[in-house]
Kinemage of the C-alpha trace (Angstrom):
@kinemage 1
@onewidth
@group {chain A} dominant
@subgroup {mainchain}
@vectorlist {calphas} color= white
{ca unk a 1} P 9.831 37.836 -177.171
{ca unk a 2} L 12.924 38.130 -174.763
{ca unk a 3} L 15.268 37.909 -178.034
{ca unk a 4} L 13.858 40.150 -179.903
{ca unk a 5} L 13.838 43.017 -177.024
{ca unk a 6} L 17.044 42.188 -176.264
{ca unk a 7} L 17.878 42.741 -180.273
{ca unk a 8} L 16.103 46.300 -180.389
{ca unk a 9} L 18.169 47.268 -177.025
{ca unk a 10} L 21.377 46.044 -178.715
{ca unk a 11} L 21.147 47.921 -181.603
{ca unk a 12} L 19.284 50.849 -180.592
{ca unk a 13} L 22.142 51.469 -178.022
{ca unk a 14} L 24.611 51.104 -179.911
{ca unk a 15} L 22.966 53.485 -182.558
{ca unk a 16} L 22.426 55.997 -179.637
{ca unk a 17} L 25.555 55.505 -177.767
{ca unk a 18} L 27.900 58.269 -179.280
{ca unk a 19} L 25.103 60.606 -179.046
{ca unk a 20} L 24.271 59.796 -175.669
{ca unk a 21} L 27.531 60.282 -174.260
{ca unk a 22} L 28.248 63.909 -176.740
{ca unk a 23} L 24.955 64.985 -174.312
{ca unk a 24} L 25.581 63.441 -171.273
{ca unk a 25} L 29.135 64.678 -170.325
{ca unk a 26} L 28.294 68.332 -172.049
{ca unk a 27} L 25.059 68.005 -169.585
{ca unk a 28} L 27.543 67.389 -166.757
{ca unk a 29} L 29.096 70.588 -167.644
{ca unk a 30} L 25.866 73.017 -168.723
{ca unk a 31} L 23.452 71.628 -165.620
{ca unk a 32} L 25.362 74.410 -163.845
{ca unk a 33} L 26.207 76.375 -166.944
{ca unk a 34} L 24.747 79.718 -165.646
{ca unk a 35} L 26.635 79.434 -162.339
{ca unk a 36} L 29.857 78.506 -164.236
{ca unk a 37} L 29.481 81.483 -166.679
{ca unk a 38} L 29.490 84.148 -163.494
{ca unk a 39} L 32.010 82.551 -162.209
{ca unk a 40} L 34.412 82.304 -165.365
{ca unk a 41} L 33.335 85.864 -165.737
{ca unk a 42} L 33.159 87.793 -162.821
{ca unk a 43} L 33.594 90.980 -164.377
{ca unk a 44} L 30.654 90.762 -166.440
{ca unk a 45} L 27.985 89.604 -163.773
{ca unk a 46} L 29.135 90.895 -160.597
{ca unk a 47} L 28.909 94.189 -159.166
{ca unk a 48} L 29.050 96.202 -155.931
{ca unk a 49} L 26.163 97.661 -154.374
{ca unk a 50} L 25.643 101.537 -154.535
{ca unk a 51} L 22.588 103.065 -153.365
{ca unk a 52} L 19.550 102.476 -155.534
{ca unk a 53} L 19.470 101.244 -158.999
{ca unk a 54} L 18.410 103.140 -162.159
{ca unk a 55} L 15.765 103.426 -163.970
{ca unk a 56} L 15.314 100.420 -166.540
{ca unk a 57} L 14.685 103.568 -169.434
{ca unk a 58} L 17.977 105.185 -168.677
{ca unk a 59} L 19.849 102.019 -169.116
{ca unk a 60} L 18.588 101.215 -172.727
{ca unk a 61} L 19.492 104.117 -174.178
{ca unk a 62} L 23.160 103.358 -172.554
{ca unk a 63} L 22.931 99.802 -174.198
{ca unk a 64} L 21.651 100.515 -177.213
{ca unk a 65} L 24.761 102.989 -177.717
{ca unk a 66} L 27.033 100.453 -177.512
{ca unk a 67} L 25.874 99.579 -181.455
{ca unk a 68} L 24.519 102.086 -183.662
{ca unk a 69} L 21.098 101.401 -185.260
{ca unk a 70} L 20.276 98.544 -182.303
{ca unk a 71} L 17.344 98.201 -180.155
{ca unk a 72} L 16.961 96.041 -176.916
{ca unk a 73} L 14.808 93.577 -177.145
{ca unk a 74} L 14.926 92.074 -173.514
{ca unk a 75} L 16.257 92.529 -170.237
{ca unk a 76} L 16.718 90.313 -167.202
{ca unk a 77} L 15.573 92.222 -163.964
{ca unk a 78} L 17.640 89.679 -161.177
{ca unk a 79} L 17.071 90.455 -157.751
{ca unk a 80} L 20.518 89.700 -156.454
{ca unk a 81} L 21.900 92.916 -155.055
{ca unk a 82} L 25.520 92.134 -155.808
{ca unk a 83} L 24.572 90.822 -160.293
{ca unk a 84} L 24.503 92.916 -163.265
{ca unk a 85} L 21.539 93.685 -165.568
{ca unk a 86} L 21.784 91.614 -168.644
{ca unk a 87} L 20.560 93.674 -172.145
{ca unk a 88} L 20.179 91.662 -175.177
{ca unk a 89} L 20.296 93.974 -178.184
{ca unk a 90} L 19.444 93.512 -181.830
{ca unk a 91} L 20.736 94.834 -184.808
{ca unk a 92} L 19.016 94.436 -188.692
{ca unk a 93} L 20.737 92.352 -190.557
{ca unk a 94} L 20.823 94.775 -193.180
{ca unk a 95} L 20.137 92.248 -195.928
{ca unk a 96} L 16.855 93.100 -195.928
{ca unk a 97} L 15.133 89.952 -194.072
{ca unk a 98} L 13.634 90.101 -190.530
{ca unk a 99} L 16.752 88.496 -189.118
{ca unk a 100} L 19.051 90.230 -186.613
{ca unk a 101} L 22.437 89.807 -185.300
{ca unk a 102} L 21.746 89.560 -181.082
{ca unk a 103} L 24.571 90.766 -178.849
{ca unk a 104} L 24.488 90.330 -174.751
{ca unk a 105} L 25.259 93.604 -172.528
{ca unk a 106} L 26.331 93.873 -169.043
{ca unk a 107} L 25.808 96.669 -167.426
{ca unk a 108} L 26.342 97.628 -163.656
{ca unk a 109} L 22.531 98.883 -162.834
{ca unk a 110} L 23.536 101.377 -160.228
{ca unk a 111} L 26.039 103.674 -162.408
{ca unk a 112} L 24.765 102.365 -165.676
{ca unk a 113} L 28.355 101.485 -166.611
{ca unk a 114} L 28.461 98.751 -169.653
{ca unk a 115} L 30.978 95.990 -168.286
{ca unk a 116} L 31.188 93.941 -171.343
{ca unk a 117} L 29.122 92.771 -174.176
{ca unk a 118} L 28.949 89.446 -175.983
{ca unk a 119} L 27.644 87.837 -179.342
{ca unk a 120} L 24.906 85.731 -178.873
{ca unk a 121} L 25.398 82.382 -180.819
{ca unk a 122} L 29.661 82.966 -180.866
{ca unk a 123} L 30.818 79.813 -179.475
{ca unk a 124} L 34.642 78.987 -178.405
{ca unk a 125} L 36.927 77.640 -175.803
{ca unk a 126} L 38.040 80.594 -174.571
{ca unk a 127} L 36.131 81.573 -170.577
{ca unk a 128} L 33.802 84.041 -172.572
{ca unk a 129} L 32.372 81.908 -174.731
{ca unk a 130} L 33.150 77.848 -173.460
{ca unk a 131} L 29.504 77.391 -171.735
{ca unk a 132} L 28.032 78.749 -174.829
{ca unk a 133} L 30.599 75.986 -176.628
{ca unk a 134} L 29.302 73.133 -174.574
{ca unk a 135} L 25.743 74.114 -174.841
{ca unk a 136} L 25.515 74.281 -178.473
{ca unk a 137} L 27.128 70.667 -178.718
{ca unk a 138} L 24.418 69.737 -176.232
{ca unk a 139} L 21.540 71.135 -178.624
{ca unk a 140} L 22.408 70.735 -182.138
{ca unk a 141} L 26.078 68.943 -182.180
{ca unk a 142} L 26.966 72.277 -184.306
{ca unk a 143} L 24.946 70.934 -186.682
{ca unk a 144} L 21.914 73.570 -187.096
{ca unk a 145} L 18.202 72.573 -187.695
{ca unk a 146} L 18.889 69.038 -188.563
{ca unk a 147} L 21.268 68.508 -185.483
{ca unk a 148} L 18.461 69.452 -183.608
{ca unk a 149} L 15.887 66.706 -185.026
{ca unk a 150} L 18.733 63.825 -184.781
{ca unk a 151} L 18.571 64.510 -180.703
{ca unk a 152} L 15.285 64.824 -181.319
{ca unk a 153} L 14.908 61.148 -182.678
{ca unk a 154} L 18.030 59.768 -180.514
{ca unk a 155} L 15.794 60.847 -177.538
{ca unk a 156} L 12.396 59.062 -178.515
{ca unk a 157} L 14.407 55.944 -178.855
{ca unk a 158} L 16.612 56.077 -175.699
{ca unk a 159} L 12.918 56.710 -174.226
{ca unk a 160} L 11.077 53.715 -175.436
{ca unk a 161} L 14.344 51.865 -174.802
{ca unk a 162} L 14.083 52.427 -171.363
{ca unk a 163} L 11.078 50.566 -170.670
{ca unk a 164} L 12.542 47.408 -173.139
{ca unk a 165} L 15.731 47.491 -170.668
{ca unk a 166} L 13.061 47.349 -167.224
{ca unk a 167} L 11.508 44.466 -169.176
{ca unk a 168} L 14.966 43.084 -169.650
{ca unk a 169} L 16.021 43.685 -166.004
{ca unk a 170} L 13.686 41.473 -164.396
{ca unk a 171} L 13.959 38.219 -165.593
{ca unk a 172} L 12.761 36.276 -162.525
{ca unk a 173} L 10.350 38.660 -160.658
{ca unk a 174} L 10.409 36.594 -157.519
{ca unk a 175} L 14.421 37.541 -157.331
{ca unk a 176} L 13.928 41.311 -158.341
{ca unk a 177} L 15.769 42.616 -155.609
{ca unk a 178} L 19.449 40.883 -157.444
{ca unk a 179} L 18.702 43.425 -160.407
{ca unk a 180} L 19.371 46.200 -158.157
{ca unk a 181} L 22.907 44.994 -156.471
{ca unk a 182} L 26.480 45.057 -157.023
{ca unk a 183} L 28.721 42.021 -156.886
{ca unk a 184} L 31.885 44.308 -156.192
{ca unk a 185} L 33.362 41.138 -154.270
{ca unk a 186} L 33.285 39.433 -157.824
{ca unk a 187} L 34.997 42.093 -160.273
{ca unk a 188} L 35.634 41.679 -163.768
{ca unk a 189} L 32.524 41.540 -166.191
{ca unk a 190} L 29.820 40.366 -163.343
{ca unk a 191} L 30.170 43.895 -162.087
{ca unk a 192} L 30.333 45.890 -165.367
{ca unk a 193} L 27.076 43.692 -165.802
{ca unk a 194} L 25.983 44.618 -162.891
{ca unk a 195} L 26.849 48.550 -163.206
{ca unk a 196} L 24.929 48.583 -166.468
{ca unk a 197} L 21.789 47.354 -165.527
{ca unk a 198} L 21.233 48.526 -161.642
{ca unk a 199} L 22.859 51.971 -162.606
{ca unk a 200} L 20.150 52.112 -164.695
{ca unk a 201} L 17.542 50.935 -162.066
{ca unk a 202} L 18.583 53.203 -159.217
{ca unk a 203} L 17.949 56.377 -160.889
{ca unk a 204} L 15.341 55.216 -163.486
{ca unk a 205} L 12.316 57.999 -163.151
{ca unk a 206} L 15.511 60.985 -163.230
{ca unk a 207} L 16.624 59.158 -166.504
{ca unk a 208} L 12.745 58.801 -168.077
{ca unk a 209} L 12.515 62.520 -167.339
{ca unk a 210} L 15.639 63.392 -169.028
{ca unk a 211} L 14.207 61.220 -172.054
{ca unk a 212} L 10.999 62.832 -172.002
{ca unk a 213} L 12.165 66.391 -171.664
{ca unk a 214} L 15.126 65.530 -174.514
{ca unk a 215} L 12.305 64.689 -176.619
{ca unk a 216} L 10.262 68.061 -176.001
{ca unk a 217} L 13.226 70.306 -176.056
{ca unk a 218} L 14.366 68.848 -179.338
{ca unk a 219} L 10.987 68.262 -181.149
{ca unk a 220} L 8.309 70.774 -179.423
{ca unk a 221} L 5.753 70.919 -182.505
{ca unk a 222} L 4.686 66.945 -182.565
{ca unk a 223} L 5.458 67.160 -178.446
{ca unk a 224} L 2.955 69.513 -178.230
{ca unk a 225} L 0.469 67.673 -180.772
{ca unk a 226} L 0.550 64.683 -178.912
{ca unk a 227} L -0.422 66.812 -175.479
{ca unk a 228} L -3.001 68.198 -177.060
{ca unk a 229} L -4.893 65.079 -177.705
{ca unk a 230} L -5.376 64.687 -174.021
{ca unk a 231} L -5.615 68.114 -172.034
{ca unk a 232} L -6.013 71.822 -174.389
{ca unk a 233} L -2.921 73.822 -174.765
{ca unk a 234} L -2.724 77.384 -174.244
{ca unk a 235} L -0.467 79.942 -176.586
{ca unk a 236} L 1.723 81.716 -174.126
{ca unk a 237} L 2.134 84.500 -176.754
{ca unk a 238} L -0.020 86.905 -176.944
{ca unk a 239} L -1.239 87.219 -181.053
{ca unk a 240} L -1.967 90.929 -180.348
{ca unk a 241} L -0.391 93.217 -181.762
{ca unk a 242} L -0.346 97.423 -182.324
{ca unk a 243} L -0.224 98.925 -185.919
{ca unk a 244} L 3.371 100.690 -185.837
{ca unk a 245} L 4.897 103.091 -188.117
{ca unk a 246} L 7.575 100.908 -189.106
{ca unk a 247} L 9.121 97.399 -188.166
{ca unk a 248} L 12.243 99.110 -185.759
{ca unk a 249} L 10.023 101.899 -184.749
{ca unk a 250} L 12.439 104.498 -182.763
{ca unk a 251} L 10.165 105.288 -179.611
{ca unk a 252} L 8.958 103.004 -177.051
{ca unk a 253} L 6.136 103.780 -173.994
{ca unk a 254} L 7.873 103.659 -170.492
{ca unk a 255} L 9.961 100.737 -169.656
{ca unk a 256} L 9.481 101.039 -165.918
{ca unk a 257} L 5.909 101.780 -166.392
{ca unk a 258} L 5.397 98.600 -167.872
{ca unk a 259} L 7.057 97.371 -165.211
{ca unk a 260} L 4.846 99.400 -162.412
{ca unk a 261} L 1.526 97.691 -164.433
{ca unk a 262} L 2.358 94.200 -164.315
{ca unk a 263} L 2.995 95.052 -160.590
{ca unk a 264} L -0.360 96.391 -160.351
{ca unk a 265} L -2.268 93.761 -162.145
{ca unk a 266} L -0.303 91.047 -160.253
{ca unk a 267} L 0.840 92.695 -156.990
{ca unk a 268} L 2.111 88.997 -155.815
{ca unk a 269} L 4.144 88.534 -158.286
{ca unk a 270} L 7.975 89.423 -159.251
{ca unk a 271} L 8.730 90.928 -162.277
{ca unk a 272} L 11.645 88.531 -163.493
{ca unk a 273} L 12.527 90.428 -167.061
{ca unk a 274} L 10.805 92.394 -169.633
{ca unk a 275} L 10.549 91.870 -173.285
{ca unk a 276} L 10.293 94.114 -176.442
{ca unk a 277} L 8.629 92.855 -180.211
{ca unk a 278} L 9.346 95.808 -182.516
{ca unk a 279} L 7.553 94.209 -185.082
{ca unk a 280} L 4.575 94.083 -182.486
{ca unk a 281} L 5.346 97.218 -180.707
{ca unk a 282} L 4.129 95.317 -177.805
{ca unk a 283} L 6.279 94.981 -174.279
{ca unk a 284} L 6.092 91.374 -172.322
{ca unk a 285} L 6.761 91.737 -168.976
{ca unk a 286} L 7.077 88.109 -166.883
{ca unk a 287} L 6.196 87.421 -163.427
{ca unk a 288} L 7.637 85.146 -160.767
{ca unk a 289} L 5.326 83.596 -158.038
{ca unk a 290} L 7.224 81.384 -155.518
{ca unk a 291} L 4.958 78.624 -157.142
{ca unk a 292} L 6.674 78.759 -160.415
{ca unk a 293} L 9.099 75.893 -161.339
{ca unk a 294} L 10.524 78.301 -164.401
{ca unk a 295} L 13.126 80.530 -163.556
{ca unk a 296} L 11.496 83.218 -165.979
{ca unk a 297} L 7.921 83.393 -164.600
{ca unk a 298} L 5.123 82.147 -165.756
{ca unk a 299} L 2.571 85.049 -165.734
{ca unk a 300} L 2.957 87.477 -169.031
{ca unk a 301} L 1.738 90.760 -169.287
{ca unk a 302} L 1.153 92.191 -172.396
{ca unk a 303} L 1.550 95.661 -172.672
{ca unk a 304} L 1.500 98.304 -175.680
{ca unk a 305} L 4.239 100.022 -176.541
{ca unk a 306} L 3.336 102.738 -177.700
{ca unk a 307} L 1.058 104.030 -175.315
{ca unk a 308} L 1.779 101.742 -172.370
{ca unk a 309} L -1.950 100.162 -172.721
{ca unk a 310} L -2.163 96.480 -171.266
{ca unk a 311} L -2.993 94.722 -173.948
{ca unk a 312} L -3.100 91.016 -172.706
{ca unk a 313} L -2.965 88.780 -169.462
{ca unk a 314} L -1.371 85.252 -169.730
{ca unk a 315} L -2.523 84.367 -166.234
{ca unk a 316} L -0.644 80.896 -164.809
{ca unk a 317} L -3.372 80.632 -162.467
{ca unk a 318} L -5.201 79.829 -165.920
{ca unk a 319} L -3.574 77.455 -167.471
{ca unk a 320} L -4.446 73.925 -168.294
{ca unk a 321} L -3.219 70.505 -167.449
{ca unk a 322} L -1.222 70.602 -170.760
{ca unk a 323} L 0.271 74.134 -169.867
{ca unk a 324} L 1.603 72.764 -166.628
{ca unk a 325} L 2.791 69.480 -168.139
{ca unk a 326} L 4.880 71.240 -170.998
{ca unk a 327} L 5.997 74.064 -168.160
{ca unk a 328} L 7.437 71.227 -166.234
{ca unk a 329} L 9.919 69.685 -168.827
{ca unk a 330} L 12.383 72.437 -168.607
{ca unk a 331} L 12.688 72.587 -165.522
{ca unk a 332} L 12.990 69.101 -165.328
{ca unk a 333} L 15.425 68.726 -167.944
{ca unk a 334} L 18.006 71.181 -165.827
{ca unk a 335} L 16.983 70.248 -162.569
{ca unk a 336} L 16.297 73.403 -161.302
{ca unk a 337} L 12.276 72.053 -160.863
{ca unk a 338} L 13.792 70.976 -157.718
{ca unk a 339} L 16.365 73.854 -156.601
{ca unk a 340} L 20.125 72.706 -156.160
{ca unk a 341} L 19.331 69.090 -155.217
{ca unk a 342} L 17.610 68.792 -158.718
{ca unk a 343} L 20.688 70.099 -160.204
{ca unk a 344} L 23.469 67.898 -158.788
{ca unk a 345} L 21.177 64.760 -159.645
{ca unk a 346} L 20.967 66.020 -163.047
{ca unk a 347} L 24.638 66.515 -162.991
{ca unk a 348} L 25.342 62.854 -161.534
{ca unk a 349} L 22.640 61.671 -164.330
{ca unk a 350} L 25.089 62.806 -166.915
{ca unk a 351} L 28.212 61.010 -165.281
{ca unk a 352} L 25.872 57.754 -164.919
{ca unk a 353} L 24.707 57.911 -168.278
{ca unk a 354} L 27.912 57.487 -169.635
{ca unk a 355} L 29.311 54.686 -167.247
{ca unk a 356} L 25.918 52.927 -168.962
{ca unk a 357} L 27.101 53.463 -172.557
{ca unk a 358} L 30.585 52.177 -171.563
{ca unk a 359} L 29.357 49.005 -169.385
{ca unk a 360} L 26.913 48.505 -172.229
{ca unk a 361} L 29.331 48.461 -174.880
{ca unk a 362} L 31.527 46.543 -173.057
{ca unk a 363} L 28.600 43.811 -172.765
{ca unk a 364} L 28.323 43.901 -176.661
{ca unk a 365} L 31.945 43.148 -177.284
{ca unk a 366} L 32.231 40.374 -174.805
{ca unk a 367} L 29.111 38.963 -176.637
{ca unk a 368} L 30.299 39.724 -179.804
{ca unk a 369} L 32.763 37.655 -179.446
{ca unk a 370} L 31.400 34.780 -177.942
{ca unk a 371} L 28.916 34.826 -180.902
{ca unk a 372} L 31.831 34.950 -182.800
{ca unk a 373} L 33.573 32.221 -180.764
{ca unk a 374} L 30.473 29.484 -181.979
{ca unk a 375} L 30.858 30.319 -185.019
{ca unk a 376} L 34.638 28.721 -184.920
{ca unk a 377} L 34.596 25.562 -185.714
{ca unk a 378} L 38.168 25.274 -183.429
{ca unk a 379} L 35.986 26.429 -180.479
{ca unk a 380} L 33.671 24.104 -178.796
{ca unk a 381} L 30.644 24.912 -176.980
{ca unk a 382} L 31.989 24.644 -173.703
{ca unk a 383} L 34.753 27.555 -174.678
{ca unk a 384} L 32.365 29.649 -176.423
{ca unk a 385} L 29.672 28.989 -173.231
{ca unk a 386} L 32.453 30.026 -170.917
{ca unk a 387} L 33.301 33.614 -172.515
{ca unk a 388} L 29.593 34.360 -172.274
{ca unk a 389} L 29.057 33.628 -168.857
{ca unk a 390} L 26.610 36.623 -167.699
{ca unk a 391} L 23.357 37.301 -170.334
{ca unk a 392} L 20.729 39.252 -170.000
{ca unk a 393} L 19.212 36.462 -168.320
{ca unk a 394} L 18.661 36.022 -164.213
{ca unk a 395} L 22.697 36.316 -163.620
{ca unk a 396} L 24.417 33.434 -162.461
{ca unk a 397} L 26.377 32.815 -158.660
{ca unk a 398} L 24.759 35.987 -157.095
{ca unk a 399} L 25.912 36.987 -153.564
{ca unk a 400} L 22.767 38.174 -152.030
């Protein structure tokens, strides 16, 4: 039994091991991506307080001027006094299809000036667009739909591997304290040993998370199948929708007075953005509760657009076991479940991750070649025994 999980964690690390490293040093870098992009681009996010902001339906108009024929489709309502509103705009393709070409605006919300826009899905190295670089290579490896599924599969099997390595890591239970220590005194390949398997030990549950969440972010549908078969899951969006003259209809209901009804209906709650379907002519306005592990809100309300009708009420307070499980791997997955602490272990996940690939492929070389080694007939068993000194088994001359 021991060889053969020792076979599937061979192999299915070293099939992983590129992939695991691509995600875990651009994880390093995205964990924080949000703060890094304000901070690469100051201009863009950052503004000084004036008096009172304006109106969310004055500033559409202004972003929706900065490309003809384009209609906002969300905007992020932060409550930092000193950050910018953030717009996202979409224009028709023009091909006739229902796809659109997205574009990001900044705008200072107390004169309504537009401090710089952006194309959503642009990536490059340059400070406007590097985050956007690194989390694409994160998600897809720039590979679209089917880069997507790989991480997708990469992560189900660096998640099942992780409970063949625990079986791996305690060979002797009655000594399962030596799986978790470092013979630094020693050097050399006890300690790359050593590094490879407590590393993965001392954070184990943040790296199962990580798996879990990879495998949810990456393949939702059967994720969510599989919940499903033990708690009910509830669709967050609302299938209501209002009969409209045309898909990009050109008037909207109040902005702000969507705004003013989730406040009503949820007076507890923070509105955290707002949302436009033009195809729905419906308004989604999301509320934060200091409960909520997701920085968007949890709580939708639905609202019609174009008579400013509530329409629906996605209540958190609601939601099933399922709803919470799934709202939890996001959050999870960034670290910000947990606030700033969550994020720097996610961060220091990413560096360990990759000092486990290299220990671990270190490991397979040495015992590549001492496989290799008994295979020589010029090499006797002694030799061969001698480059392979440290297995997977309990490790030899431990200093407790």
């Amino acid at each position: 039994m021991r060889s053969f999980v020792v076979f599937l964690h061979r192999w299915i690390g070293l099939l992983a091991l590129v992939f695991l490293v691509v995600a875990a040093v651009t994880g390093t870098i995205i964990t924080f991506g949000k703060e890094l992009d304000r901070a690469l681009n100051p201009e863009w996010n950052y503004v000084v307080p004036t008096g009172k902001r304006m109106p969310i339906d004055e500033l559409v108009p202004r972003a929706q001027a900065q490309f003809p024929g384009s209609r906002v489709t969300h905007a992020g309502l932060v409550s930092e006094a000193d950050r910018a509103y953030r717009f996202m705009v979409a224009i028709p393709s023009g091909d006739g299809s229902q796809k659109t070409i997205n574009h990001t605006v900044f705008m200072n919300p107390y004169t309504g000036e537009v401090l710089g826009t952006r194309q959503n899905g642009v990536t490059g190295l340059d400070r406007q667009h590097i985050i956007r670089f690194f989390a694409k290579l994160h998600n897809t490896l720039f590979l679209g739909d089917f880069g997507k599924w790989l991480m997708g599969v990469i992560a189900v099997l660096w998640l099942l591997d992780h409970f063949g390595a625990v079986y791996l890591s305690f060979p002797n239970p009655k000594s399962w304290k030596k799986s978790f220590l470092l013979r630094w005194k020693e050097g050399g390949y006890k300690l790359n040993f050593d590094m490879h398997r407590a590393g993965s030990l001392w954070l184990l549950p943040l790296l199962l998370a990580l798996a879990l969440s990879s495998v949810y972010l990456n393949l939702k549908e059967p994720f969510k199948w599989i919940v499903t078969q033990f708690s009910p899951v509830t669709e967050t969006q609302c299938a209501c929708k209002v009969k409209a003259t045309g898909n990009w209809i050109t008037h909207t209901s109040s902005w702000d007075d969507a705004i003013a009804m989730a406040q009503q209906v949820k007076p507890d709650l923070v509105p955290s953005s707002i949302t436009f379907f033009p195809d729905q002519a419906k308004l989604v306005v999301a509320m934060r509760g200091p409960d909520d592990i997701a920085d968007s809100g949890m709580t939708k309300i639905y609202v019609n657009a174009t008579n400013g009708q509530l329409l629906h009420l996605h209540d958190r307070d609601q939601e099933t076991a399922g709803d919470t499980f799934l709202a939890w791997m996001w959050p999870l997955h960034t670290g910000r479940a947990f606030g700033l602490i969550g994020q720097i272990l996610v961060c220091l996940s990413g560096i360990l991750i990759t000092v486990i690939c290299t220990t671990g492929l270190v490991i397979y070389a040495k015992k590549a070649r001492a496989r290799g080694a008994r295979k020589n007939p010029l090499v006797t068993d002694e030799e061969a025994d001698n480059r392979d000194v440290v297995t997977f088994s309990e490790p030899r001359n431990v200093n407790s």
